[in-house]
Structures are given as C-alpha cells and as structure tokens.
RONU-859994 format. One record per residue (C-alpha): z, y, x; residue in one letter; chain. Coordinates in nm, 3 decimals. Example, Ala and Ser with C-alpha at 12.3 -4.5 7.8 and 13.67 -1.06 7.14 Angstrom:
BEGIN
        z        y        x  res  chain
    0.780   -0.450    1.230    A      A
    0.714   -0.106    1.367    S      A
***
This chain:
BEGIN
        z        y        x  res  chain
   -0.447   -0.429    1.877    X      A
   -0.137   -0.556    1.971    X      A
    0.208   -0.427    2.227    X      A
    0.249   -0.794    2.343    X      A
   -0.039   -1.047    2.548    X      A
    0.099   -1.323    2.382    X      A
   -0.107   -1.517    2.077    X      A
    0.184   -1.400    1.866    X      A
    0.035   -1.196    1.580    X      A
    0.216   -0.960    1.308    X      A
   -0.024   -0.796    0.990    X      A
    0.231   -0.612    0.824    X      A
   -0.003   -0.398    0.575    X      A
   -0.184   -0.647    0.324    X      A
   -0.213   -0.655   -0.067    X      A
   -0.251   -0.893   -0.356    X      A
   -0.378   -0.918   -0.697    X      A
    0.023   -0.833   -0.768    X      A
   -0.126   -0.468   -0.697    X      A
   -0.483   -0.373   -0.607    X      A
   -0.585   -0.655   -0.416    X      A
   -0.842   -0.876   -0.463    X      A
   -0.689   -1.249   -0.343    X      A
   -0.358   -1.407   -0.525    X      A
   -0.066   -1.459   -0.263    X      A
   -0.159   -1.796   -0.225    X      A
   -0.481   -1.678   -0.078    X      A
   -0.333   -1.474    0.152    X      A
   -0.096   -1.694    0.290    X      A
   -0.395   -1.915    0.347    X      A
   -0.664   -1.686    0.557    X      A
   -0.335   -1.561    0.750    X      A
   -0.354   -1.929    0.872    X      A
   -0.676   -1.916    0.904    X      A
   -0.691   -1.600    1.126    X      A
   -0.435   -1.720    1.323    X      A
   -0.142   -1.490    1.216    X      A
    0.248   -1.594    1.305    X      A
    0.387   -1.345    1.083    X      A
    0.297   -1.153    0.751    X      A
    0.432   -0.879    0.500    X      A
    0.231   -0.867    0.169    X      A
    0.273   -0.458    0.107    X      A
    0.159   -0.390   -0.242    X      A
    0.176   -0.051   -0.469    X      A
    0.546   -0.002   -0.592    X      A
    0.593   -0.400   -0.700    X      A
    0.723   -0.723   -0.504    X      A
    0.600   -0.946   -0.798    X      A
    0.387   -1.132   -0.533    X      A
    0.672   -1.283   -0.346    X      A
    0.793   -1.541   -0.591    X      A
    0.471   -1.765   -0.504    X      A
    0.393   -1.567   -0.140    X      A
    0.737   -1.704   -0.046    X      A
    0.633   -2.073   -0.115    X      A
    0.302   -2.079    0.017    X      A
    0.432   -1.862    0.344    X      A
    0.658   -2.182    0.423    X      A
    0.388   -2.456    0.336    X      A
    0.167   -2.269    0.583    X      A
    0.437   -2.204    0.893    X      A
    0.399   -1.788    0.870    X      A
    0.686   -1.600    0.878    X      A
    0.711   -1.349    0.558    X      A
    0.854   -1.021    0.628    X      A
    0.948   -0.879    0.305    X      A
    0.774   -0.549    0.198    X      A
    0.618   -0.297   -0.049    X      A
    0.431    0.035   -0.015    X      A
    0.553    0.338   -0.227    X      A
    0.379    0.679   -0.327    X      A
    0.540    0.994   -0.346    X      A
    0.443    1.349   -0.324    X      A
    0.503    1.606   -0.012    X      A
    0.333    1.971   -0.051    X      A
    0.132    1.798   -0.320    X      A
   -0.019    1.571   -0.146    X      A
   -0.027    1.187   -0.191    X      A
    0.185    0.978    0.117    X      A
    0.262    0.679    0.129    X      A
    0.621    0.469    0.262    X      A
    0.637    0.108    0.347    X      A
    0.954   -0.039    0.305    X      A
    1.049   -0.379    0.500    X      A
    1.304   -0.642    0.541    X      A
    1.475   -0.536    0.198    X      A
    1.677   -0.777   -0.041    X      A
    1.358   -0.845   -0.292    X      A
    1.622   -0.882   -0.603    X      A
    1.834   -0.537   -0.495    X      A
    1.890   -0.323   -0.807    X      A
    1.773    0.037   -0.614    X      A
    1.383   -0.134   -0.539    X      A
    1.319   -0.304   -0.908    X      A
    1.419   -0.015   -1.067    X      A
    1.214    0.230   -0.840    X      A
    0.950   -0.042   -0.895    X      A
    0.951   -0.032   -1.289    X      A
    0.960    0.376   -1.232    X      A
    0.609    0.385   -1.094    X      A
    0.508    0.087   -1.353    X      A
    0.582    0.338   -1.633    X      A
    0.443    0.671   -1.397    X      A
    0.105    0.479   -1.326    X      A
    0.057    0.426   -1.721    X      A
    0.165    0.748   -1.798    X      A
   -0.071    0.901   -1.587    X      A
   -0.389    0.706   -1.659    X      A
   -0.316    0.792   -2.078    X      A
   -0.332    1.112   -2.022    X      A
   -0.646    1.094   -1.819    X      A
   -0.799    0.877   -2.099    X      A
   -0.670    1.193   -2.309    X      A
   -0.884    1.437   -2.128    X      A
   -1.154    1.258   -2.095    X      A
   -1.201    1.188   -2.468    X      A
   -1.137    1.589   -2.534    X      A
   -1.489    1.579   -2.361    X      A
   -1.647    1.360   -2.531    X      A
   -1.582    0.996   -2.314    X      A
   -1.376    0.803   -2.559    X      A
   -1.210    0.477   -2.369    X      A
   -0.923    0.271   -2.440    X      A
   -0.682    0.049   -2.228    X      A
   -0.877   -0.246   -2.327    X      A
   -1.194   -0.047   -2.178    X      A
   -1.042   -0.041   -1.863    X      A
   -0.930   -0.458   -1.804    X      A
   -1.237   -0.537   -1.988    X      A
   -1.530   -0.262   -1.734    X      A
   -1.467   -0.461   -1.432    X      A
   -1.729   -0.634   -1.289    X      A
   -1.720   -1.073   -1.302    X      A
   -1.754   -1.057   -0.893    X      A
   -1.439   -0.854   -0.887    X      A
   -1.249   -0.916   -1.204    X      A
   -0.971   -1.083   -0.938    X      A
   -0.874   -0.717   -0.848    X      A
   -0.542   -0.577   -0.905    X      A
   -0.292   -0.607   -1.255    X      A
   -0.218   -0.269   -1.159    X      A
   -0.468   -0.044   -1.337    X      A
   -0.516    0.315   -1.227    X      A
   -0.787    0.560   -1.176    X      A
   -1.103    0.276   -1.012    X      A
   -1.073    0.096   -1.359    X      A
   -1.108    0.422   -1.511    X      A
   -1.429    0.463   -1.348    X      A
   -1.571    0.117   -1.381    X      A
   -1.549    0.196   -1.790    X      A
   -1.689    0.536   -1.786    X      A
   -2.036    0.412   -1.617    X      A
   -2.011    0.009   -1.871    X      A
   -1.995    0.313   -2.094    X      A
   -2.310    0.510   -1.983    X      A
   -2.079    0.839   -1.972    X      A
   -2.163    0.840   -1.568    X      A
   -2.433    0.663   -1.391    X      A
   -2.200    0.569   -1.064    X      A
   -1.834    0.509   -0.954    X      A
   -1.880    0.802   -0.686    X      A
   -1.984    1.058   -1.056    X      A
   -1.694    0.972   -1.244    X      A
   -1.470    1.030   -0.982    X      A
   -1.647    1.395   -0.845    X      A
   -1.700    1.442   -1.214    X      A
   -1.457    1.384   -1.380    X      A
   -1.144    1.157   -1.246    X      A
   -1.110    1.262   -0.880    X      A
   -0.807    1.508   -0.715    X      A
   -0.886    1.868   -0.878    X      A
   -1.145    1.774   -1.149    X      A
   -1.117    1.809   -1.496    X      A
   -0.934    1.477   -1.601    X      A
   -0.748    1.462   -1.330    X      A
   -0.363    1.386   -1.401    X      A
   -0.130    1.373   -1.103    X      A
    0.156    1.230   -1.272    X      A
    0.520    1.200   -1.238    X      A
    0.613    1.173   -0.846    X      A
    0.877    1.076   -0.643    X      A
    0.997    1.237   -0.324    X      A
    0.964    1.113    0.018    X      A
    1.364    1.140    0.057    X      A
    1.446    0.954   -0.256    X      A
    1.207    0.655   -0.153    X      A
    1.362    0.648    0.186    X      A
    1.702    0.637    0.039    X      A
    1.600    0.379   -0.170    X      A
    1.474    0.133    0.064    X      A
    1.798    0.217    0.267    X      A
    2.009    0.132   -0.082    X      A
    1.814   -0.216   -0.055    X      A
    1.899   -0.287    0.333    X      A
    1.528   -0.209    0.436    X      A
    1.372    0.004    0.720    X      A
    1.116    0.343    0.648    X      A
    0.836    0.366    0.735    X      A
    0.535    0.676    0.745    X      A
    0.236    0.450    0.644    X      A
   -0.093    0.526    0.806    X      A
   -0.029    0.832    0.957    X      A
   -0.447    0.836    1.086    X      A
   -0.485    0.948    0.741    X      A
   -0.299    1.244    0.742    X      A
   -0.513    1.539    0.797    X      A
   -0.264    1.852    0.765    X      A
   -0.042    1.901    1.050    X      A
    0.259    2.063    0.885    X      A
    0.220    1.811    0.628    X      A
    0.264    1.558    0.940    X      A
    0.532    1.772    1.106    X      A
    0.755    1.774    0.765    X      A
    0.717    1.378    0.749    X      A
    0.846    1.408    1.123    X      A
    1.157    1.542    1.012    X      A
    1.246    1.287    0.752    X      A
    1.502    0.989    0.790    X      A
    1.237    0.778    0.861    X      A
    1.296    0.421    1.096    X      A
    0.899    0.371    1.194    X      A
    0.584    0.491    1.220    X      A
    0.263    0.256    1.159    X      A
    0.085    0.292    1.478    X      A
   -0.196    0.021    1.468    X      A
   -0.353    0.084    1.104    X      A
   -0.675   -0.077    0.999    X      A
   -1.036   -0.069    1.218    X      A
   -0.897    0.286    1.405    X      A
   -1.018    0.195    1.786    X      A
   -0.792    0.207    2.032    X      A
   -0.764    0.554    2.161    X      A
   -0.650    0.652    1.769    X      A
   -0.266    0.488    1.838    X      A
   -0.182    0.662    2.156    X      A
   -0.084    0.927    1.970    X      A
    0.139    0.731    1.727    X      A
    0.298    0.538    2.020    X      A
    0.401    0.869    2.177    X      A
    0.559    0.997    1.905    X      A
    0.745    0.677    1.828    X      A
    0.902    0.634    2.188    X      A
    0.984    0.984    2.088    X      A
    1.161    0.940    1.767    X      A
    1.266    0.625    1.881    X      A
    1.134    0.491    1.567    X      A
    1.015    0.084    1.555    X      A
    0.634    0.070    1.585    X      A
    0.474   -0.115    1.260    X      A
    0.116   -0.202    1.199    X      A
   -0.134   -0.378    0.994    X      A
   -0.494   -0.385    0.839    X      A
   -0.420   -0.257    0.503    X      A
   -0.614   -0.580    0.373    X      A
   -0.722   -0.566   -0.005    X      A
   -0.999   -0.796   -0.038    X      A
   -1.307   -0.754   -0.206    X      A
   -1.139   -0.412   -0.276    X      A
   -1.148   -0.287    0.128    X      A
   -1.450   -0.571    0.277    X      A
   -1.452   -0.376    0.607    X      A
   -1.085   -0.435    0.662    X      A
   -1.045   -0.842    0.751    X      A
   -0.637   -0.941    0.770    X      A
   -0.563   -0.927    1.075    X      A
   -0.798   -0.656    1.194    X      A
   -0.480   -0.485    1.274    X      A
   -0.149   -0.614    1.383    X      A
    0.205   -0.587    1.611    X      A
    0.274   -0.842    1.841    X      A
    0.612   -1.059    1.902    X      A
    0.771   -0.782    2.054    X      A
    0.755   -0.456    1.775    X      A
    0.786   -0.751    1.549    X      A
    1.146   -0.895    1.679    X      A
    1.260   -0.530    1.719    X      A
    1.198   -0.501    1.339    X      A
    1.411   -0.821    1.262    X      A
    1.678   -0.673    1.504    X      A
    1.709   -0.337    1.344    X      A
    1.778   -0.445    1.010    X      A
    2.160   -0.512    1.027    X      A
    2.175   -0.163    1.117    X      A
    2.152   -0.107    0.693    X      A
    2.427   -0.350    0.577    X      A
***
C-alpha cells in the first residue's frame, strides 16, 4: 500500500525486543534492508530504549530512522493507542511518561498475580521470564499479561494460552487488572512537549463509533491509514477523513516478530510523499 509509485518505501509501525517484539533493533534494521525499505520508525510500548543501537545499525544499513514510540491510554474505558514521531528521544516530557507506564505495567501485572493466587494459581515474577517458551524466549523485556499466561499453563493451572486469558486474565474476567491509565490529551500534549507529531494508531481496530468520533475531536496531527494486512478498500475511509482533518497520513505493519508471524515489515507502508510531509510538519512544534 503506498500514496506514491515510486520504490520509495516508509514502515512506520514496527517493534523490538525493547518492548514486545521478537527481533533486537539490529535485526530490524537488517530485514528493513532486506525488504527493501528507505525509511523506518521502530514504535515500541511506552519506551525508546531501542534507539541507542537502532540508530547505529539504521546508518550502517542506509535507512532513514524516523524516531517513534506507541503509547496506551484509556478513552470511555477502552484501550487506544497514540504513536508519537519525530520527537527529541532524550526530551524530559517522553522519559518520564516512559518510566510512568514502566511502573503502571508492573503495577498492574502484581496485582493480577494477586488475584490469581486468591484462587488458588500461585506465580511469581520469576514465573513469568522463566514460562516462555526456548523458540520465543527473544520476545519482549516488557512483561505484561501473554507472560502471565505462558506461566499459568508451565504451571498446569490452564491447559492453553486462549483458557487463561477467557478464564482468568482477559478484559472483564476475574484477574483482570486494568491499571493506572493515562489520557489521550495528556499523551498528545506530551509528544507535543517533546517536538513530536500525534497520531490515532490503527484506527481499523476501533469498533465503537463514538469512541472513534471522540478521538476525532482530539488535537491529534495524523491518522494511520495503511495499518497491517487490511486490503485495500479498508484505507479509503482513513484517507477521507485525513484530507478532512487535514491530518498527515501515517502507516505501517505493526511488525512484532515471532509475536505477530502474519504481519511481515513492510506489509504495510507510506511512500516518499506522506513520508516528506511528516519531516516537513515537524518544525511546526519548536
């Protein structure tokens, strides 16, 4: 998918082992080569800890490295998620957000392990590094509710991943813990603090319409039309409402490795185009 002809190619939705991926930075940087990519932005969960060897490796290899990171925050209780790009990496207003969500995701996933051992499933942060399977023990420092399930079936308390999370761990069962949150408006000011742009990630994933329509409303600077294997017909819509807004179009493949297999980087990307309009919009934050 692409706005441009040309071989120029932008994936600017991918994540490392710096998050929940399953490939290092490094790695990355090396099958964006590989699949031909000119440009990339390594978008992982509320941390930019991947950039002090993607930065490196992005130069050895000739692709240009967009700064970026993905947030989560809560709207009408429901999970959405913000990219952020073209920030300073080092400004004050992302690290600290950044070591926010460090301490929420911990938070969150002891008090699960506290409800789950009220019934009986006793497991302890060590269960959770230590249930991963050898074929993907490359997958993500950041731990959070799959580890979870990994040690409740090494355990035996659940036969499969899919039990322990309709069981037990999944949105609205018993040891479910939605944690501390952070509003859409306070991430978007945030990435503003840092110099960055907005934008509504994955918006093919939002299934309630006012939901949608509030996020419409926000001081948002994109939209991520072009979002993982969606065919073609799916962005239309996104398009539309971008020339609309006139918000800069974003995309990407939301590439996590062993994590996502169906979703190859570069299944999804911008061309030159939505890409140089991103590079030219960012002075309007300084």
């Amino acid at each position: 998918m692409a706005m441009t002809t040309n071989s120029f190619r932008a994936d600017l939705h991918c994540h490392t082992t710096a998050s929940d991926g399953s490939e290092s930075a490094e790695t990355v940087m090396q099958l964006a080569k590989q699949a031909g990519l000119s440009a990339l932005s390594i978008t992982d969960h509320d941390t930019v800890a991947a950039y002090e060897t993607a930065i490196p490796a992005a130069q050895q290899h000739g692709i240009l490295l967009l700064p970026g990171i993905e947030f989560s925050t809560i709207l009408q209780g429901t999970s959405v998620h913000i990219l952020g790009y073209g920030f300073r990496l080092d400004h004050p207003a992302i690290l600290s957000l950044c070591a926010k969500h460090a301490e929420r995701r911990k938070n969150r996933n002891l008090a699960m392990l506290e409800r789950l051992d009220r019934l009986g499933m006793s497991l302890n942060y060590e269960d959770l590094t230590n249930a991963i399977p050898v074929e993907l023990a490359s997958i993500g420092r950041s731990i959070g509710r799959p580890h979870i399930a990994f040690a409740l079936v090494k355990k035996g308390y659940v036969e499969t991943l899919q039990a322990a999370f309709e069981q037990y761990i999944g949105e609205g069962r018993p040891c479910f813990v939605q944690g501390d949150s952070f509003s859409v408006d306070e991430t978007i000011d945030v990435i503003h603090q840092a110099k960055g742009i907005a934008v509504i990630a994955h918006p093919h994933l939002i299934k309630k319409t006012e939901l949608l329509n509030e996020l419409l409303k926000k001081n948002f600077d994109g939209i991520e039309c072009f979002y993982g294997k969606f065919p073609g017909a799916a962005y239309e819509r996104w398009l539309k409402i971008a020339k609309y807004k006139n918000w800069l179009v974003t995309g990407g493949s939301d590439f996590h490795g062993k994590a996502k297999p169906n979703q190859q980087l570069g299944c999804s990307w911008i061309g030159q185009e939505p890409f140089q309009a991103i590079l030219d919009s960012l002075p309007k934050h300084s």
